[in-house]
N, C-alpha and C positions, 0 to 999 in steps of 0.2 A: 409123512413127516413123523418124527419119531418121538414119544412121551418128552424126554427130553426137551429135544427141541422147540414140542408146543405148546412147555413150560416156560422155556427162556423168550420165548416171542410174545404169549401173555402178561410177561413180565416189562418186556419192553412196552409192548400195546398201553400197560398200565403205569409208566412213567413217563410216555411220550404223549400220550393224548392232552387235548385241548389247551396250545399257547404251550409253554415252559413247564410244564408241572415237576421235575425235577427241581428247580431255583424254587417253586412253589412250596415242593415238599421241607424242602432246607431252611427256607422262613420258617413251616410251621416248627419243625424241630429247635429254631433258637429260640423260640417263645415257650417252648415243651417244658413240662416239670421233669419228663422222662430221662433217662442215664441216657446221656449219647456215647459211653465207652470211651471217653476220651477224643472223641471225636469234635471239632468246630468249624460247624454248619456254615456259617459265613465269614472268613477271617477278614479281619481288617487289613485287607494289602493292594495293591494296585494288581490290575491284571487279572480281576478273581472274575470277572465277565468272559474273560478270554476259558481261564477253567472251567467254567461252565460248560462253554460250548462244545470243549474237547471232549469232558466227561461226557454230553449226552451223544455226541459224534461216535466217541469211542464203545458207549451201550448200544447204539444201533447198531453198528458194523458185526460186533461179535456176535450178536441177538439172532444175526443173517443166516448163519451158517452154526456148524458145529466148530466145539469149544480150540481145537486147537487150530486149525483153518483159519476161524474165525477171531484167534488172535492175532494171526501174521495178516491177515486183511483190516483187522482195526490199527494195526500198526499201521502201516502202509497208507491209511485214509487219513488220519488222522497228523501223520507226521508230513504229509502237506501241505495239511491246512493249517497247524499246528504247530509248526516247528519251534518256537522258543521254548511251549511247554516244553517240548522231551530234551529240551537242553537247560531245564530250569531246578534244581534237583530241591529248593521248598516245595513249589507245585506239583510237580510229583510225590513228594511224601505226602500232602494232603490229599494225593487222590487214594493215593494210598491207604490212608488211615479212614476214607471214607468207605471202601472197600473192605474194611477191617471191620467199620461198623455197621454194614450190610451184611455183612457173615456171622456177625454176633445177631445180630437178631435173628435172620435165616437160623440159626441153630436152636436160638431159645424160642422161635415158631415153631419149632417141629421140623422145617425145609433143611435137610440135613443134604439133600443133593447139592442146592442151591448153595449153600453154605461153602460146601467143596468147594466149588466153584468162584463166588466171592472169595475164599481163603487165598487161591491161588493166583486170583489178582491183584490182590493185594501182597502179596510175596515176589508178582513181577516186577509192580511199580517201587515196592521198596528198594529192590535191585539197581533198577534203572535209575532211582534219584541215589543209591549210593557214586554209582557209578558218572553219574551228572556234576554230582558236587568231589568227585575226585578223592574218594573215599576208597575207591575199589577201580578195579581194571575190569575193561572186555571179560578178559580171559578167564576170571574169577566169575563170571554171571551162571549162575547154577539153575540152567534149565530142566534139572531133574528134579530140581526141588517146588519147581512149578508144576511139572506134571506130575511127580507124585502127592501134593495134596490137594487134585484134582481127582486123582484116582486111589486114594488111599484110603483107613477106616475110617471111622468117627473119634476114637483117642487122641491120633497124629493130630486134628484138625484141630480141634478143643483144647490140645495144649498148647498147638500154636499158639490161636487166639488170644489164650490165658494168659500168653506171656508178653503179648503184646497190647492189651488194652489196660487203660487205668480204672479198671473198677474190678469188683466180685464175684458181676453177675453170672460169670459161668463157672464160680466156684462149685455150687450142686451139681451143674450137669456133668464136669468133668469125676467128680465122684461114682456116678453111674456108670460113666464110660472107662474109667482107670481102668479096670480088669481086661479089657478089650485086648490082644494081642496086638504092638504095631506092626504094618507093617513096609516093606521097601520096596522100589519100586528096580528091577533088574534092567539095565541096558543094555544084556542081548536080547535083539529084537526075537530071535527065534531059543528064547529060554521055554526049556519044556514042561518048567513049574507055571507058567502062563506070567511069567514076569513080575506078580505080587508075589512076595515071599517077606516072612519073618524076620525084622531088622535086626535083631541078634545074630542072627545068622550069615549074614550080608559080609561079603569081601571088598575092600576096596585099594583102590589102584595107588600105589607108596606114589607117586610122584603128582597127579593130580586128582585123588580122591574118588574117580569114579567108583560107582556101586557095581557089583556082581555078586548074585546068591551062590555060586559055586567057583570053583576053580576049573573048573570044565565050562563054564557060562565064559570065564575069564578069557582061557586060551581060544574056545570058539570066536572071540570078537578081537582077538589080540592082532590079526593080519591087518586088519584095518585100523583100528583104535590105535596100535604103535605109531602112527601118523601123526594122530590128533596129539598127543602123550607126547611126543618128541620136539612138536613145536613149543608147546606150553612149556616143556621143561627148558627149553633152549631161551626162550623168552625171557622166564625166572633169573636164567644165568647171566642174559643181560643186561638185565636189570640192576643185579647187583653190581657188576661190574662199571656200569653206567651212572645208579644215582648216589655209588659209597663217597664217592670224595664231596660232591656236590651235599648230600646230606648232610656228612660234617661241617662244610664251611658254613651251609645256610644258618645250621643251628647253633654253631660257636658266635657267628657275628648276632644270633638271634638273644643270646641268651643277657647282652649288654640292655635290650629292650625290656627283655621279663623282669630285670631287679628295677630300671629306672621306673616301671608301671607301680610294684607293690611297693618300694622306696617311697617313691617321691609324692604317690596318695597317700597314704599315712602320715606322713610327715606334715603335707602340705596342710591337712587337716587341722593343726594348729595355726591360725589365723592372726590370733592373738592373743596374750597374757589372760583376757578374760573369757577364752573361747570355750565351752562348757564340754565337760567329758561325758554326755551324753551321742555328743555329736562324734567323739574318739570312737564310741561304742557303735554304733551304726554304720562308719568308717570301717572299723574293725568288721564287722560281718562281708561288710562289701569287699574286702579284700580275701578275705577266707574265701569268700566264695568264687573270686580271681581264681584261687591260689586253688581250688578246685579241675577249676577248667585249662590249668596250666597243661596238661599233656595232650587235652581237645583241640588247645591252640596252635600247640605244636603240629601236631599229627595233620590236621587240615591246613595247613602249612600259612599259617597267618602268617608273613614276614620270608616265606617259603614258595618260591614264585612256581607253582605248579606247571608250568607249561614247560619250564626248564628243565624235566625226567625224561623228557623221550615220549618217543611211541611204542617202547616196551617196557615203561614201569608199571613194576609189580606190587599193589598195595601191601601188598603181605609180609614182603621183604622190608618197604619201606617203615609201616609199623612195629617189625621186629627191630629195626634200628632206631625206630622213636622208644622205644620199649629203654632199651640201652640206655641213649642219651639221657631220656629221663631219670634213669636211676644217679647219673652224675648228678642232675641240674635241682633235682628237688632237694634235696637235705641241703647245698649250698642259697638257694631261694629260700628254704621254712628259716635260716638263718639269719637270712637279710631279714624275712619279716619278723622274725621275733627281739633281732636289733632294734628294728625300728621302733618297733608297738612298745616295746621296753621301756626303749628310752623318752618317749613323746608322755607316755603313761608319768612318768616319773617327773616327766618335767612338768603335766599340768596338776602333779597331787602338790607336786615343791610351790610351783612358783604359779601356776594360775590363776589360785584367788587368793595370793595375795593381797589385800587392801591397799599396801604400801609401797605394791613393785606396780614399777611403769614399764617393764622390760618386756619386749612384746617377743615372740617364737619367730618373728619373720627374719630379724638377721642369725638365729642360729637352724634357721631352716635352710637361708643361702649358704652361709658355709657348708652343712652340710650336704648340701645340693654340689656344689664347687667342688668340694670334696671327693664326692664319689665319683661324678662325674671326669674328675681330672683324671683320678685311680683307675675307672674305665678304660678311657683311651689311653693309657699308659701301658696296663697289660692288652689290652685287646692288640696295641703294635706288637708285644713282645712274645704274646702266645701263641702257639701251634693249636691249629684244631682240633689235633686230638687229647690236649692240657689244656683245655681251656677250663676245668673244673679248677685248676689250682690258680687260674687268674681268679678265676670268681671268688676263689676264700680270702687269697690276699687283699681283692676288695673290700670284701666282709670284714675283716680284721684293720683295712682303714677306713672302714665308715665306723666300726665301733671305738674305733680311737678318736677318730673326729667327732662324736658324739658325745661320749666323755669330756672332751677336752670344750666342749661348746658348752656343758653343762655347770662344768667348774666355773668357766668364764660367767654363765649368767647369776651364779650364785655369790658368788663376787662381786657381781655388778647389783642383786640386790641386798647382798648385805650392806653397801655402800648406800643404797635410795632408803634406809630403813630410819626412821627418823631418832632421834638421839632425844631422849627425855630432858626435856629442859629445867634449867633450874633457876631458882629465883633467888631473886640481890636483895639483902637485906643489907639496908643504906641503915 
C-alpha cells in the first residue's frame, strides 16, 4: 500500500470509528469557538440525516482505492443509495463547502497532500450542484480542473481556497506560497514535459478551452480531441438556435412580474396616513436588496421554466443573453423604483402625520396598483419581445403620472379635512 493511501485509510479509520463519529465531529464544531471558514456544521433543513449518510458513504468508497478510481467508484456507490442527493444542487453545495473546510484546515495543519485532495472535492461537488440547480451544462463540467488541483502546487490550492472561504485565515499562508510558480495541468497524456507545466505558458483550445503546454502537445491530441471539440461546439450552436426565441419570450413576459414585485412592496408599505417612515426605511433596504438579486433571479430562471431548453442548452450562451437582457431591464426597474420610493417618501413627509388629515395611502395605493397594472397588460398585448424595454418605460412614465395625479388628489382632499379657525359672535 502506498504512503498515500495509508494516509487516506488512517484518515478514514479515524472518522468512521465508533457509531457516527462524523455527525459527532460536526456537533462538536457547532458548539466550537473555532473559525469554521464559512462553513455550517448542521444546517437547519430537512434531509440533512440523509447528507450525512452520503457524505460518510462517499469518504469510505474513495478512502478504498486511489484518488481518481476511487472517485468514479464513490460516485457509483453512492448515487444508488443516494440518488436525490446528486440531483439536489443545496446539498451538494454543502458537501461541498464542507470539503472546503477540510482543506483549510489540511493546509493550516501542515497536510498539504491531503489539502489537494479535499480541494479537489470540493471543486467536483461544486460543479455537480452547479450543474444540479441548472446553472451550468454537462458539457461545461471541467474535469481538468479537478485533477489538476489534485496534482498541482501549493499557490493553485491556497488561492483557490482563499477565494472561496469567508474568513482570513489563509491570508499568511498564501503569502508564503505567492512566489511559488503555478502550475497546469497538460491533457496530452503522452506530453514529454510530464504534463505539469507552467500556466503562463499553457495553450488553450478557441472553441472549448481545453489546456495544452505546447502546440506540438495540441496537434499530437488533435486526431482524437477534434471528436470531442466538434460535438461541444455543435451543441453550443444548438443551443443558441434553440433557447434565443424561447429566452426572449420567457423574459419579456417576465419582466411584467419584476416591476409589479419592487412596485407594489413599496407602495404597499404605506398602510395608512399614520404609518411611520421608519417602516418606509426597512422597506426600502428590503427592496434594494430585491433590486440586487434581480439578474440572479433571472439567470436561474425564476418565472423561466428550465426544463423548456432542451437537452442542449448551453449555460454559457444562455448567461450571455441574460447579460443582454439585463442591460435593457435594469435602468427601466431602478426607474420604477425610484418612482416609487419617491413618491410614497413624499407622501408620508406631506401628509402622514398630519394631525388633521384622515386620508389614509390605501385608496391611492389602489389607483395606483390599477394603474400600472392596467398599463401592464395594455403594452404586454402590444409589445414584441424584442421592445419590450419601450413597453416598460411607457409604464414608467404612467405610473409616474398616476402618481402625481394621486398626489394632487390627496392634497386636495386634505386641504379640505383641515379645520377652519372659528370665530366668535359677539351678540
Amino acid at each position: 500500500m502506498t504512503t498515500r493511501r495509508r494516509k487516506t485509510k488512517a484518515k478514514k479509520e479515524d472518522m468512521s470509528a465508533s457509531g457516527r463519529p462524523l455527525a459527532s465531529k460536526l456537533m462538536r464544531l457547532r458548539t466550537s469557538s473555532q473559525c469554521l471558514h464559512g462553513f455550517v456544521p448542521y444546517p437547519d433543513a430537512d434531509g440533512f440525516s440523509e447528507n450525512m449518510a452520503f457524505l460518510e458513504n462517499f469518504i469510505d468508497e474513495i478512502a478504498d482505492s486511489e484518488f481518481h478510481t476511487g472517485l468514479l467508484a464513490a460516485f457509483k456507490a453512492t448515487l444508488k443509495n443516494h440518488y436525490d442527493v446528486w440531483e439536489d444542487g443545496t446539498r451538494l453545495k454543502w458537501v461541498s463547502s464542507f470539503f472546503l473546510f477540510q482543506a483549510t484546515e489540511d493546509m493550516l495543519g501542515g497536510a498539504v497532500e491531503e489539502a489537494h485532495s479535499d480541494t479537489s472535492l470540493a471543486c467536483f461537488f461544486d460543479q455537480i450542484s452547479d450543474i444540479a440547480r441548472s446553472t451550468k451544462s454537462m458539457e461545461e463540467f471541467n474535469i481538468t480542473k479537478v485533477k489538476e488541483l489534485k496534482l498541482t502546487d501549493e499557490h493553485t490550492v491556497v488561492s483557490f481556497l482563499k477565494k472561496r472561504i469567508a474568513c482570513s485565515c489563509l491570508d499568511k499562508r498564501y503569502e508564503r506560497v505567492k512566489s511559488i510558480t503555478k502550475m497546469g495541468l497538460c491533457m496530452n497524456p503522452r506530453c514529454s514535459r510530464g504534463t505539469r507545466v507552467e500556466r503562463s505558458t499553457m495553450l488553450f483550445c478557441t472553441p472549448c478551452r481545453r489546456e495544452n503546454c505546447s502546440r506540438a502537445c495540441q496537434r499530437e491530441a488533435w486526431p482524437k480531441h477534434k471528436h470531442v471539440c466538434a460535438r461541444r461546439v455543435g451543441r453550443n450552436k444548438n443551443a443558441v438556435k434553440n433557447d434565443a426565441f424561447y429566452l426572449k419570450q420567457s423574459i419579456s413576459f417576465f419582466v411584467g412580474t419584476v416591476l409589479s414585485l419592487y412596485l407594489f412592496s413599496i407602495i404597499g408599505s404605506i398602510s395608512s396616513a399614520k404609518s411611520s417612515v421608519n417602516l418606509l426605511e426597512s422597506k426600502k433596504r428590503e427592496i434594494c436588496s430585491l433590486l440586487e438579486q434581480e439578474r440572479t433571479i433571472i439567470t436561474h430562471g425564476v418565472g423561466i421554466n428550465p426544463y423548456a431548453r432542451g437537452p442542449n442548452y448551453s449555460a454559457n450562451v444562455y448567461n450571455a443573453a441574460t447579460d443582454r437582457e439585463w442591460d435593457k431591464l435594469s435602468k427601466a426597474t431602478q426607474d420604477a423604483l425610484d418612482c416609487a420610493w419617491d413618491g410614497t417618501k413624499y407622501f408620508q413627509e406631506e401628509y402622514a402625520h398630519s394631525t388633521s388629515c384622515d386620508y389614509t395611502g390605501i385608496s391611492v395605493c389602489g389607483m395606483l396598483k390599477y394603474c400600472i397594472s392596467k398599463a401592464d397588460k395594455k403594452n404586454a398585448r402590444g409589445a414584441r419581445p424584442l421592445h419590450f424595454s419601450r413597453a416598460v418605460t411607457r409604464t414608467m412614465m404612467a405610473a409616474a403620472d398616476v402618481l402625481g395625479k394621486c398626489f394632487s388628489s390627496a392634497s386636495r382632499h386634505t386641504n379640505k379635512q383641515e379645520p377652519k379657525p372659528s370665530r366668535s359672535r359677539d351678540k
